[in-house]
C-alpha positions in Angstrom: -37.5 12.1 47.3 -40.0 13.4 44.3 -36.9 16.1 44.0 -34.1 13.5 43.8 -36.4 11.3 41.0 -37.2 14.7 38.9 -33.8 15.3 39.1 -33.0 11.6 37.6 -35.6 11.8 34.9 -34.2 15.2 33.0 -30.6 13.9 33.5 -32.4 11.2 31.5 -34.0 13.1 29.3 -30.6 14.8 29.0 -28.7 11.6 27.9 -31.5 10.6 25.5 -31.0 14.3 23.7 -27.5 13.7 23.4 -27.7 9.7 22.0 -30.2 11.6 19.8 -28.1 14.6 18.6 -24.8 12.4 18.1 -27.2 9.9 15.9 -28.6 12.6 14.0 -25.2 13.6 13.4 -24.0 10.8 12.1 -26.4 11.0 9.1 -25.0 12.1 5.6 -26.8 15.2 4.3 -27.4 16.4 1.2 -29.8 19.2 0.9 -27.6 22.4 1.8 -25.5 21.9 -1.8 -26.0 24.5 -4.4 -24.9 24.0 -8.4 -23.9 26.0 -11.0 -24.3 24.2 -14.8 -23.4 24.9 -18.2 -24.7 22.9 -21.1 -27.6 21.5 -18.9 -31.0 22.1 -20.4 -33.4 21.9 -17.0 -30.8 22.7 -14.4 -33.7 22.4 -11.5 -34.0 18.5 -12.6 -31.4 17.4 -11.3 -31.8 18.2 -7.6 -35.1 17.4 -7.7 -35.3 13.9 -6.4 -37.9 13.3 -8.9 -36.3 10.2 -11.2 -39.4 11.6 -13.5 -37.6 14.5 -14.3 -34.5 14.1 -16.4 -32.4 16.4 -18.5 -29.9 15.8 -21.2 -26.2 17.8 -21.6 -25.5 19.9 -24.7 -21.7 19.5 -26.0 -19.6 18.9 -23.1 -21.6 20.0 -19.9 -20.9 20.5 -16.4 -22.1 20.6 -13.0 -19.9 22.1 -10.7 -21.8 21.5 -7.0 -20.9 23.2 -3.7 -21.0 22.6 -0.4 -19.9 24.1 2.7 -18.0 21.7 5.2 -16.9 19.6 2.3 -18.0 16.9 -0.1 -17.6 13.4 0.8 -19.4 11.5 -1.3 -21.2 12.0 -4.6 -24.7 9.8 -6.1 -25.8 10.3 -9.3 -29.1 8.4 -10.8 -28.7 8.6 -14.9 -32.0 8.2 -16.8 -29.9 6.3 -19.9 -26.9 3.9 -19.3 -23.9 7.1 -19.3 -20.4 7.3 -20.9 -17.5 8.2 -18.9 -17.6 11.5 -17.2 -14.5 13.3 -15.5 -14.5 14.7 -12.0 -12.5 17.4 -11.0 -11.5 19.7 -7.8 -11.1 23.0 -8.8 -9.0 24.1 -6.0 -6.3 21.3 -7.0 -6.7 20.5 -10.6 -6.8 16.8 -9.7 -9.2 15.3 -12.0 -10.6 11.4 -12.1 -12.2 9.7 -14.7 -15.8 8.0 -13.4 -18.6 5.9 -15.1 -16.4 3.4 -16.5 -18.8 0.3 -15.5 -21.6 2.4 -17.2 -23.7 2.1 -13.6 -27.2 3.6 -14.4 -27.0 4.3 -10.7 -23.7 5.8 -9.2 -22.0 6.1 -6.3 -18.5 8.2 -6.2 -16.8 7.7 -2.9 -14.6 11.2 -3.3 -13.2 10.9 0.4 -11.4 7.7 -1.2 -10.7 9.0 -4.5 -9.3 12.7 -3.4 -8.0 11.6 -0.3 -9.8 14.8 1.4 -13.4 15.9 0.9 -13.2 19.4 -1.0 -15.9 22.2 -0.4 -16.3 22.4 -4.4 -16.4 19.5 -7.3 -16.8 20.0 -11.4 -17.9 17.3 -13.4 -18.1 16.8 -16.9 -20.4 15.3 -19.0 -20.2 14.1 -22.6 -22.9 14.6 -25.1 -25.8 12.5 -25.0 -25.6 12.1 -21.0 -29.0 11.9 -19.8 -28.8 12.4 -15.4 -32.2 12.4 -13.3 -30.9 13.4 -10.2 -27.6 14.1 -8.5 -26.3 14.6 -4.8 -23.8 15.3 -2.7 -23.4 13.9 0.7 -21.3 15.2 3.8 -19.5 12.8 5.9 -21.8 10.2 7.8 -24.6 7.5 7.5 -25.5 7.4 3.4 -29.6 7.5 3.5 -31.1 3.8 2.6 -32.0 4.9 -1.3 -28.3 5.2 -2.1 -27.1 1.9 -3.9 -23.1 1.2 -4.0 -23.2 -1.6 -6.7 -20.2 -4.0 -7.3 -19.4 -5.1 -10.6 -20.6 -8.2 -11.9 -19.5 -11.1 -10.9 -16.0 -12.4 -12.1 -17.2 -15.9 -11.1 -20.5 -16.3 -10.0 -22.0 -19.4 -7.6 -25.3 -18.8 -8.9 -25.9 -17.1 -12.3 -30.1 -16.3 -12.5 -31.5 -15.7 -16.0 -34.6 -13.9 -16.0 -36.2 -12.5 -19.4 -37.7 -9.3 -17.8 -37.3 -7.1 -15.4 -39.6 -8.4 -12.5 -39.3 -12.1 -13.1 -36.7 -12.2 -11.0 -38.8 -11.1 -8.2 -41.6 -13.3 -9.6 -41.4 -16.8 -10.9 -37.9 -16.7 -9.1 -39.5 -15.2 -5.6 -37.5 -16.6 -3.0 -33.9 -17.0 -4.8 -32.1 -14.2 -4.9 -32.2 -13.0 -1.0 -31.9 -16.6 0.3 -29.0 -17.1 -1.9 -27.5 -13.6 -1.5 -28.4 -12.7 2.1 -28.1 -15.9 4.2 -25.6 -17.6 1.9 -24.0 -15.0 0.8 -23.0 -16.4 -2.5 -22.2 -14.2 -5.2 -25.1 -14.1 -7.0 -25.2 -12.9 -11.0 -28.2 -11.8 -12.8 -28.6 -11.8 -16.3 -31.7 -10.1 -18.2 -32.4 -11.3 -21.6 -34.4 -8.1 -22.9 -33.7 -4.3 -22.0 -36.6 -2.0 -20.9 -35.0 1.2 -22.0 -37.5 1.8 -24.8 -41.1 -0.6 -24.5 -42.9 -0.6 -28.1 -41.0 1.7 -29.5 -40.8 4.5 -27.0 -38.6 5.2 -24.3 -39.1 3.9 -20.5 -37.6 5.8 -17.9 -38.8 3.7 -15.1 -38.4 0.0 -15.3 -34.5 0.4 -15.3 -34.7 2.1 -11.8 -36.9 -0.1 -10.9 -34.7 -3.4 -11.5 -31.6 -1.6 -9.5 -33.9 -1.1 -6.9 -35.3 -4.3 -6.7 -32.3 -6.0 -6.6 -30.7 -3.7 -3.9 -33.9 -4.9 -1.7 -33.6 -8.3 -2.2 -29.5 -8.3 -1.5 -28.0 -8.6 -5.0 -24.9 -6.1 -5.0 -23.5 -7.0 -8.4 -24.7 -5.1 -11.0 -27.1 -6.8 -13.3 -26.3 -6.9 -17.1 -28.7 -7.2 -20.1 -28.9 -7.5 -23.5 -30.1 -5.4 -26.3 -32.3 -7.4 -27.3 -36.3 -5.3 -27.3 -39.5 -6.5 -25.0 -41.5 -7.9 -27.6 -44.8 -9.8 -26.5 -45.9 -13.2 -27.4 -48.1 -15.6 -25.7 -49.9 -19.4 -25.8 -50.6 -22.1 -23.7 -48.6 -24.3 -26.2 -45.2 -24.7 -26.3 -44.6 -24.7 -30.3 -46.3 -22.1 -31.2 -45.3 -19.5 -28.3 -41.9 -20.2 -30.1 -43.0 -19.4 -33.2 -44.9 -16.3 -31.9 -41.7 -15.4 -29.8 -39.6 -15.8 -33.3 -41.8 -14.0 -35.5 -41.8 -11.3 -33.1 -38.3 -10.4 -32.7 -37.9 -11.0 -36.5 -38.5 -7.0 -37.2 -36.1 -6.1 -34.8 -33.3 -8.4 -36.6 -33.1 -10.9 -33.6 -33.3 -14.7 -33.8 -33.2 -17.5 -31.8 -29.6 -17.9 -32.5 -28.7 -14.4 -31.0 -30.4 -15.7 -27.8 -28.2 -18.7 -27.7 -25.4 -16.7 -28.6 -25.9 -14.2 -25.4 -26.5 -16.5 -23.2 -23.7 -19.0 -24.1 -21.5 -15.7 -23.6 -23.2 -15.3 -20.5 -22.0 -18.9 -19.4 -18.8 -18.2 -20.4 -18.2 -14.8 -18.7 -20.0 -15.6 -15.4 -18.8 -19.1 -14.9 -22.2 -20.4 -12.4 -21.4 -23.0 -10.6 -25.2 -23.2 -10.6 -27.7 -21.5 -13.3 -31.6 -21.3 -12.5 -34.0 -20.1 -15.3 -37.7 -20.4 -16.4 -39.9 -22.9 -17.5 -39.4 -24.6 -20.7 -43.5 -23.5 -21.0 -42.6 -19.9 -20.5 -44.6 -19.8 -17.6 -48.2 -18.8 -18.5 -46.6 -19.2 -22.1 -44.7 -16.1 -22.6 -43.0 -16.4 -26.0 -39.7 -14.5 -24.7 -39.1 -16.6 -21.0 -39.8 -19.9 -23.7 -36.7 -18.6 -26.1 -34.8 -18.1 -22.6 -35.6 -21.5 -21.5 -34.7 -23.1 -24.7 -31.8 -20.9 -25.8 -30.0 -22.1 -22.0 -30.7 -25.6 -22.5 -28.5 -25.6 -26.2 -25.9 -23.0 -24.4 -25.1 -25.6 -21.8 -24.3 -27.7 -24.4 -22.2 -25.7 -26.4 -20.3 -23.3 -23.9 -17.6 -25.9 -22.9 -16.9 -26.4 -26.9 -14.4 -23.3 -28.3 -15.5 -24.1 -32.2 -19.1 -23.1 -30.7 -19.3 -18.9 -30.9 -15.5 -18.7 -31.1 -15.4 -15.0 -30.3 -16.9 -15.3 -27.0 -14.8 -18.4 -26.3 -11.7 -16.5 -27.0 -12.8 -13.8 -24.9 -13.7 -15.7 -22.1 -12.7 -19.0 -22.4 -15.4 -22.0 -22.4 -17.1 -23.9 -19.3 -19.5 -26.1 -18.4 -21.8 -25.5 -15.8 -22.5 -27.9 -13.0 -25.9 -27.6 -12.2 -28.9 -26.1 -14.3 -32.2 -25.7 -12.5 -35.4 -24.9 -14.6 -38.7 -23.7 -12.9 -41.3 -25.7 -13.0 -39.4 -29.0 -15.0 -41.0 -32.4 -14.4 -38.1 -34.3 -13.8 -35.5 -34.3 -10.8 -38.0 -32.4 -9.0 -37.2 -30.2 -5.8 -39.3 -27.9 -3.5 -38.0 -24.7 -2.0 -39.1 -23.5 1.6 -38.9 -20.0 0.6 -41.1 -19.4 3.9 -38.7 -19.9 6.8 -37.9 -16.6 8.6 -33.8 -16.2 8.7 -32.0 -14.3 11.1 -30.0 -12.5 8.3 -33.2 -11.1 7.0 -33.9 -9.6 10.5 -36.4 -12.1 10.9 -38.3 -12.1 7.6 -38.7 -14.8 5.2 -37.5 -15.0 1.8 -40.4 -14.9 0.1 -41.5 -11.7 2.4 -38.3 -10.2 0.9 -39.2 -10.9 -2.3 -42.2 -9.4 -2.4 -40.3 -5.9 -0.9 -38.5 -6.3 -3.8 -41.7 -6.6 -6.2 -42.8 -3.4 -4.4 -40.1 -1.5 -6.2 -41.9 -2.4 -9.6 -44.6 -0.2 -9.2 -45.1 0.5 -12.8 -46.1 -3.4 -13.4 -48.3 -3.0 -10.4 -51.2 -3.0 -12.5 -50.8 -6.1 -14.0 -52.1 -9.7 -12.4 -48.4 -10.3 -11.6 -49.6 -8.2 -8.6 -52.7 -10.2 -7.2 -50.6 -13.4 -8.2 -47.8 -12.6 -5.4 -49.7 -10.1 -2.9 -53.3 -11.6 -3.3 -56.1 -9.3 -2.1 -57.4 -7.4 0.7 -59.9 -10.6 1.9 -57.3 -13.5 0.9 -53.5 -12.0 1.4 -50.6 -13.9 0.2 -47.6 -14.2 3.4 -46.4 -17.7 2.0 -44.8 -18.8 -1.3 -46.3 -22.0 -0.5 -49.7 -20.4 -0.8 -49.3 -19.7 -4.5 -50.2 -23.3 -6.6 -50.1 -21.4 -10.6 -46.2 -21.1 -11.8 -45.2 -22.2 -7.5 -42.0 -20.1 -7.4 -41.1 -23.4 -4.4 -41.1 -26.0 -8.1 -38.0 -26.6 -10.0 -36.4 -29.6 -11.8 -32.7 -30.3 -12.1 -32.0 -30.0 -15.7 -28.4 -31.1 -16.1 -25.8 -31.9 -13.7 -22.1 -32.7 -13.8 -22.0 -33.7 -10.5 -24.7 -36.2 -9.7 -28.5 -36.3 -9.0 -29.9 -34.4 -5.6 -30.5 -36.6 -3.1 -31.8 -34.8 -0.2 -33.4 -31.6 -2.0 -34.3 -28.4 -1.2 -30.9 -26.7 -2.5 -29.4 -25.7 -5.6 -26.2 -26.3 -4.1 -26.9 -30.2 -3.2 -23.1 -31.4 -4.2 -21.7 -28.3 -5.2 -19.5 -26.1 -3.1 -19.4 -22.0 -3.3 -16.6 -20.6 -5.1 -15.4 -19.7 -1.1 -15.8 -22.4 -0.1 -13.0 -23.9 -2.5 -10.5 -21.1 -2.1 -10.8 -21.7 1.6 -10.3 -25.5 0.6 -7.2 -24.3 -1.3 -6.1 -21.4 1.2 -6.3 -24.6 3.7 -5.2 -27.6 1.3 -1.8 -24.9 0.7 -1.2 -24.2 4.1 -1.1 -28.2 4.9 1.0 -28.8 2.0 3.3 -25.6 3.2 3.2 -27.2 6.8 4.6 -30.6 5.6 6.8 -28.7 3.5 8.1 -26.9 5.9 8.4 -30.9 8.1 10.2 -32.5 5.6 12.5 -29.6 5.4 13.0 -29.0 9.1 13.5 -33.8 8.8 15.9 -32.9 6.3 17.6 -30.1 7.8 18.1 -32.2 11.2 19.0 -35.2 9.5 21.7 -33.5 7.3 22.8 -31.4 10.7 23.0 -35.1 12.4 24.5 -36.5 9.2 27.1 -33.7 9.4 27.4 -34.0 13.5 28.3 -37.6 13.2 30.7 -37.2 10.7 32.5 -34.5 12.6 32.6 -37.0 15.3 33.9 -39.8 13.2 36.8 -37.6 11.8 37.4 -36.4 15.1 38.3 -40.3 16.1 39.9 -41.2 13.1 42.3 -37.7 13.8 42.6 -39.0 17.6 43.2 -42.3 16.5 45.8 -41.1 13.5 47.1 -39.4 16.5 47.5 -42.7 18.6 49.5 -44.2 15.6 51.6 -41.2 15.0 52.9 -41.1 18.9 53.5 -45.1 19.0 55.8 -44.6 16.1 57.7 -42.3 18.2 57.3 -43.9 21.3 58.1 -47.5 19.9 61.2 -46.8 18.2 62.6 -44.6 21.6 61.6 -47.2 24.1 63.4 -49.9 21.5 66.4 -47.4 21.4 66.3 -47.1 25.3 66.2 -51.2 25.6 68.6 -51.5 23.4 71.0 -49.0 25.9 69.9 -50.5 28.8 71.1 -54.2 27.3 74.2 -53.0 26.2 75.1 -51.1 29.7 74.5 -54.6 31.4 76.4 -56.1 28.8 78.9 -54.0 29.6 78.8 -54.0 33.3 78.8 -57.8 33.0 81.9 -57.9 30.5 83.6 -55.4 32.7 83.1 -57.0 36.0 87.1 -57.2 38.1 88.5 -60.4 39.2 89.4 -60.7 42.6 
């Protein structure tokens, strides 16, 4: 018996080493490649995985990355937004041209693109190119830090315009994964400054920090900004956090105009259903999130007029949005439960994801933004509902086209996804197709019937024509055979001997 159960527990053992072997094989690796460069100034950089260490390209450089067993699948993190760069197989000459959506963060499916997954891959790089890190995966399970980004949204349910990068995870905590994971809506965010350069000097980690925050929280289509700087400004009071906020910009040749410009092009390209932005007070009085606030509320107004910023309306066309929520506004007020765990978020709630998705902003860690959403060691924030200063759970309904909410706790109170009306029309087209296809199926019978009794009418008026045409024959013969008949009794009568 103790044999017979030994015996069980390594066959066990046994199955559990194979589960384990065919999961590990399923996983994508990427640290057997080697590279060969030319017009790369720190060659080691790039396969570092150190987004700390970047290196630039000299004329037209290239990378040309091998791997034994094939590549499958390429990931490239640029430190500065890239232009257009060519990949090639050496082995066909088949060449593609990548980086058109300018992703800061890449991914290059080359299975997909080549059709096969070749053993060696060139690519070239244009002056001014600036890469962190690059790899190449074999076939299998990508690892979690790779991000496969769509591009932004053609027409977006929900259109999110944060000022910086981290206010989105911030004042907005709770928005993005409810409305991207458990809704899946498509879900646009617009930044109104760039953190490329800060002060003057070049940042090369709040960019990767934005992508990654996004990725965490569930966004998948790219976020876009503006060129406008990060300037700082700051008061309590409304006015003169404006002013502040204008004067600073004013160096850098930006106005207030410029933000109602961008934004009104924002409207325009994105086409929200639903917009959500900051408090007209900027928060804790941030002159930038008070230009934001104020630039959105005059672009709502003028993005469904084509005289207003014709060049964006010819681009794009105009629109009007259909609901604008502002944090904090004290009219038309609703409350968010950003606290309920979901399913979709295995569990978690959506301010718990939000804060994962602060986590990725480690540089700003050291600001109060940190104790404001974490709390501290003695008094730990779990609950959005726990935070009272800027409550990321307060918003007002700014404008609507389509009536005042009623019940609350939705953006989309009276609104319906951009899904949720093609399936409308997919089902509203099939209905009409199917009565179509009735009233042609009533026709057709009718016409066949129409047709039927016809046939049967002509085929009694051609029986009864008939009818007529054989009594004119018969009539005059049996008249003619009378007619003998009289005239042989005639006859016979006339003819009759005497006796």
């Amino acid at each position: 018996m103790l044999k017979k159960s030994f015996r069980l527990f390594l066959s066990g053992l046994f199955v559990l080493a194979l589960f384990s072997v065919a999961a590990f094989a399923q996983q994508a690796v990427y640290n057997d490649v080697s590279i060969e460069t030319d017009g790369i100034r720190y060659p080691t950089y790039i396969t570092d995985g150190n987004r700390n260490t970047f290196t630039g390209v000299t004329g037209a450089a290239t990378v040309t990355v091998n791997r034994d067993g094939g590549i499958a699948s390429l990931y490239i993190e640029f430190d500065r937004i890239p232009q257009s760069w060519t990949l090639t197989d050496p082995s066909t000459g088949k060449s593609f041209t990548c980086g058109q959506n300018a992703f800061l963060h890449e991914f290059v499916d080359v299975d997909k693109l080549f059709g096969s997954q070749p053993e060696s891959l060139k690519l070239t790089f244009a002056q001014g190119t600036v890469i962190a890190d690059l790899y190449a995966f074999s076939e299998g399970t990508l690892p979690d830090f790779v991000q496969i980004w769509d591009p932004p949204c053609e027409k977006a349910d929900l259109l999110l315009i944060s000022s910086h990068s981290d206010d989105e995870q911030l004042f907005f905590a709770g928005v993005l994964p409810y409305y991207a994971i458990e809704r899946e809506l498509n879900v646009q965010v617009v930044y109104i400054v760039q953190h490329f350069e800060v002060g003057g000097y070049p940042n090369h980690q709040r960019p990767h920090e934005q992508l990654d925050g996004l990725w965490t929280v569930g966004v998948t289509n790219y976020p876009v900004m503006s060129d406008f700087p990060d300037v700082y400004s700051e008061s309590k009071n409304r006015d003169t956090a404006f002013a502040q906020a204008s004067a600073a910009f004013k160096p850098y040749g930006v106005t207030y105009d410029d933000f109602i410009s961008y934004i009104t092009e924002c409207l325009r390209r994105f086409k929200p259903l639903v917009v959500v932005s900051h408090d007209l007070n900027g928060e804790y009085g941030h002159g930038t999130h008070v230009f934001c606030s104020s630039a959105l509320t005059e672009a709502i107004k003028l993005a469904p007029d084509a005289a207003q910023y014709p060049d964006s309306a010819q681009k794009y066309g105009t629109w009007t949005v259909e609901k604008t929520y502002l944090h904090l506004y004290g009219e038309n007020q609703i409350t968010m439960d950003w606290d309920t765990p979901l399913d979709s978020m295995d569990g978690k709630t959506p301010f718990e994801m939000t804060q994962e998705g602060f986590g990725c902003h480690k540089s700003q860690h050291w600001t109060w933004f940190n104790r404001w959403i974490y709390g501290s060691g003695a008094a730990p924030i779990t609950k959005a509902s726990q935070i009272t200063s800027y409550s990321p759970c307060q918003y007002g309904l700014y404008d609507t086209q389509v009536g005042p909410d009623t019940v609350g706790g939705d953006f989309f109170e009276n609104v319906k996804s951009y899904a949720q009306r093609e399936e409308e029309e997919r089902l509203a087209a099939e209905e009409e197709a199917r009565k179509q296809a009735e009233e042609e199926a009533r026709k057709k019978a009718e016409e066949e019937a129409r047709k039927k009794a016809e046939e049967e009418a002509a085929k009694k008026q051609a029986e009864l024509q008939a009818r007529r045409k054989r009594l004119l024959i018969y009539i005059p013969i049996a008249f003619l055979l009378v007619c003998i008949v009289i005239i042989i009794v005639i006859r016979k009568h006339h003819y009759k001997p005497k006796h």
